[in-house]
C-alpha positions as CSV (number, residue, x, y, z in Angstrom):
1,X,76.5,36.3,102.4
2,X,74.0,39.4,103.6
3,X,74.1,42.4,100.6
4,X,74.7,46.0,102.7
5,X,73.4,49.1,100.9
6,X,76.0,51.9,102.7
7,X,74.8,55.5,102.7
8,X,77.3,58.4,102.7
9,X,77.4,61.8,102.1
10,X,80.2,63.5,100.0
11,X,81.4,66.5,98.8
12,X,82.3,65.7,95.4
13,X,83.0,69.2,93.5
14,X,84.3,68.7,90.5
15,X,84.3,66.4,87.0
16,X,87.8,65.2,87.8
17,X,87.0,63.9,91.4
18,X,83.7,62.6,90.4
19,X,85.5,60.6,87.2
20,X,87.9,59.3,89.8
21,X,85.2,58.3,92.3
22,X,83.3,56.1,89.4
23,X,87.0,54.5,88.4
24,X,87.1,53.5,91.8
25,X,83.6,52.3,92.5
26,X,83.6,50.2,88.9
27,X,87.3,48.8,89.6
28,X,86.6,47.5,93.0
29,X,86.0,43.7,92.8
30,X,83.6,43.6,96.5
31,X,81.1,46.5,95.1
32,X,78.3,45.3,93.2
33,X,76.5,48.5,92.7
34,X,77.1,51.6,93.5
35,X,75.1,55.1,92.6
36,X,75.6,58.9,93.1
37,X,72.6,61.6,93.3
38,X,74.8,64.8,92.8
39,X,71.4,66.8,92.5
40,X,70.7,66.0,96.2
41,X,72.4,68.6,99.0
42,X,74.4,65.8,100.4
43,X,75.5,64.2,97.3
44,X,74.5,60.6,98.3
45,X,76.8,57.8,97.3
46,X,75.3,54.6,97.7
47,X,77.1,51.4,97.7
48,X,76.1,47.7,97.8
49,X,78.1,45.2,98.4
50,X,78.3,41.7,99.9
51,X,81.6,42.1,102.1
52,X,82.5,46.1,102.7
53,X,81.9,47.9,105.9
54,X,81.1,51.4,106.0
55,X,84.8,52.0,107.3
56,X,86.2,50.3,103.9
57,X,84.3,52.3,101.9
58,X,85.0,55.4,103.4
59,X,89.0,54.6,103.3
60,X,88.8,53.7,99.5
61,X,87.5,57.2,98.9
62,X,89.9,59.0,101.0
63,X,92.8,57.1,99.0
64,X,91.7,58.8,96.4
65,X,91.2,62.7,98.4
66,X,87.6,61.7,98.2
67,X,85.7,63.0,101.0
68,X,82.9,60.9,102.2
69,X,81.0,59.7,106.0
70,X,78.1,57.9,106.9
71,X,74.7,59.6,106.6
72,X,73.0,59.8,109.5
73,X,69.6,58.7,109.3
């Protein structure tokens, strides 16, 4: 199966959403890496994995009143 690297942007704010956002990320059994660059304007989350669409990704975080879309390139 293909690896995806998905690109989003968030707006992770505070300690308690970002804690919640690695709980997630390290839980999930389809993400195989993941990292977030909170000292970039856009707060890039990146995520690899072998079987999540953008869409997934993007629902996972708003479970959790994450806020997070695709960055445009």
């Amino acid at each position: 199966m293909a690896r995806h690297i998905h690109i989003f942007r968030t707006e992770l704010n505070t300690d308690e959403s970002i804690a919640v956002l690695k709980e997630t990320m390290n839980q999930h059994p389809d993400i195989s890496r993941w990292h977030l660059d909170l000292e970039d304007v856009d707060k890039v989350l990146k995520v690899e994995t072998d079987s999540l669409s953008e869409a997934c990704i993007i629902s996972l975080a708003g479970e959790n009143q994450i806020f997070c879309e695709v960055l445009p390139d």
